[in-house]
Steps between C-alpha positions, in 0.01 A plus 500: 500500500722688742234474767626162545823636677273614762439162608628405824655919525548641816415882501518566883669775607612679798573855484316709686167693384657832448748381261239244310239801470778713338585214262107400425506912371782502313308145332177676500685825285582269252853554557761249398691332788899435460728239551668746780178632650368380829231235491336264699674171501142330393496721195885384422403113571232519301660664229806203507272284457248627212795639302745139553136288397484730219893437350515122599125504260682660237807274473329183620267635204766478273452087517217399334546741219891391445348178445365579171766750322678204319106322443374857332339432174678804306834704523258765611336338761879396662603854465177646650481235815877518553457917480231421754689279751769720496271786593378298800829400618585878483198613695652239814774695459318848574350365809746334651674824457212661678468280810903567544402877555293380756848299678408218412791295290415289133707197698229517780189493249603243303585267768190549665323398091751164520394379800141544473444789747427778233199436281471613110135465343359214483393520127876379425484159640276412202620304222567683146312178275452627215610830256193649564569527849770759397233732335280433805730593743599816349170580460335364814791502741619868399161585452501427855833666618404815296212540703678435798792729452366842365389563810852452618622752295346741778606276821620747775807319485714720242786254356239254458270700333734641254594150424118446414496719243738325221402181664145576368576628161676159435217294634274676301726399195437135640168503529469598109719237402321244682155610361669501166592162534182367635315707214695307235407169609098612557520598153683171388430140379298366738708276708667846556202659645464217719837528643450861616155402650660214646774701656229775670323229635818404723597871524200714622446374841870552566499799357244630750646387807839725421322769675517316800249398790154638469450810729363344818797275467822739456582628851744694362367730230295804716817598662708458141215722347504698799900622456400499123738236397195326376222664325247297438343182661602160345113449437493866326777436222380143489154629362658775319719193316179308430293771330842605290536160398194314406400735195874421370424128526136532345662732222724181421224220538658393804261378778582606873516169691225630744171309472373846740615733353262788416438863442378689808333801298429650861897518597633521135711229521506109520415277762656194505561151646706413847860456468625178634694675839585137590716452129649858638578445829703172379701657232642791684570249839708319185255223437482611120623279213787696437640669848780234495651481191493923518649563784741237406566672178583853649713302774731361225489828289625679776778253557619474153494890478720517809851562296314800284387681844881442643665619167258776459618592852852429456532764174302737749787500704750499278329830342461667822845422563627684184298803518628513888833466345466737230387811788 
């Protein structure tokens, strides 16, 4: 999912070779690197960008989900999703928090989101149709992120790894809630059941391109894996999401919308069919059905939240003053 914040990166750096061995080793040690350590300006770009892609996912994220609290069918389910939004729209707030260690302001991210230079992933610029996609997101989308973002939780980079770490315990609460919800409606009337197959049909193949470009195709990743900011390939904890996931869906009598998908008893795992990289490509360049109308969304969100962020600053300074005051 994150991988997709990679696109486009630039992780050149300059320094010389003495001071980029000595970094590589402190990397290679598994030590955590600082917000005040020295580092090489590629490993700081890169990190901007991963960690801003990350927060402007979770709050764009926010969207399609919002769209459904007042639709929920129960008082449970609007207490659950709006427990679950909130969580997202707190987990935007961790990283933004994180990419200001690395001098880089909130102001400056978000500006980049609004006028299309920063990407989020692509899997939120399709439509929420239905209340099944709720349970599938959750599900498939966290599924997704979960798999994406344990990993994290050791990135050499230490305020966003410690960020992982309750960011992951809440996903993981997301995920259940989303299989919960999908489980209910498998085991329901049967226009029910055919509302949750309906919604992994449109789903999966989105799903799988969160990791990002296949391996040949992400320019980016050895030298992300290589400072361990990364762990894994996008084509790793893509196949490691596929043979998690398809026994969950069979266990429902859900079918995977894969006409070639098979077990590969030699690899342990499944093979399966090609993802369309031209549907991909098109999305995240902001060709997707809903780039637009998020973006727009955020844009006016922001602007409408303008007089909390002033007041919020304005009692700041009114409280500093006092305490300065009161010495």
């Amino acid at each position: 999912m994150y991988s997709q914040g990679l696109i486009g990166a630039d992780g050149k750096t300059s320094e010389t070779e003495e001071f980029l061995a000595a970094f590589q080793k402190r990397i290679d040690a598994e030590e955590k690197i600082e917000p005040n350590d020295a580092m090489p300006e590629g490993y700081r770009k890169t990190l901007v960008r991963q960690i801003a892609q990350h927060a402007h996912s979770e709050i764009v994220g926010m969207l399609p989900e919002g769209n459904w609290i007042n639709r929920a069918p129960s008082l449970r389910r609007k207490a659950a999703l709006l427990a679950k939004v909130q969580d997202e729209g707190g987990h935007g707030l961790y990283l933004y928090s994180a990419v200001e260690t690395l001098g880089v302001s909130r102001e400056e991210v978000t500006e980049e989101l609004h006028s299309g230079k920063a990407k989020y992933s692509s899997i939120f610029n399709y439509p929420t149709l239905s209340w099944a996609d709720i349970g599938t997101i959750g599900w498939l989308v966290d599924g997704a992120a979960i798999m994406n973002q344990i990993p994290l939780c050791r990135c050499s980079f230490g305020p966003y790894s410690r960020a992982m770490i309750r960011v992951c315990k809440e996903e993981s609460f997301h995920q259940r809630q989303g299989y919960e919800i999908v489980m209910k409606l498998a085991q329901g009337t049967q226009a029910q059941k055919d509302m949750a197959q309906d919604s992994i049909n449109r789903w999966w193949w989105p799903a799988l391109m969160m990791f990002g470009p296949s391996d040949k195709d992400s320019a980016h990743s050895e030298q992300s894996m290589k400072w361990k900011i990364k762990r894994f390939s996008n084509d790793e904890l893509r196949q490691r999401f596929i043979d998690a996931t398809v026994p969950q869906a069979h266990y429902l009598g859900l079918e995977i919308p894969d006409p070639d998908l098979t077990w590969n008893e030699e690899k342990g795992g499944y093979d399966h069919g090609e993802i369309d990289w031209d549907e991909f490509w098109r999305v995240v360049g902001g060709g997707g059905v809903m780039n637009r109308d998020r973006v727009r969304d955020r844009k006016a969100a922001w602007d409408e939240g303008a007089w909390v962020r002033e007041a919020a600053l304005a009692h700041a300074e009114k409280r500093r003053a006092r305490q300065m005051a009161a010495e």
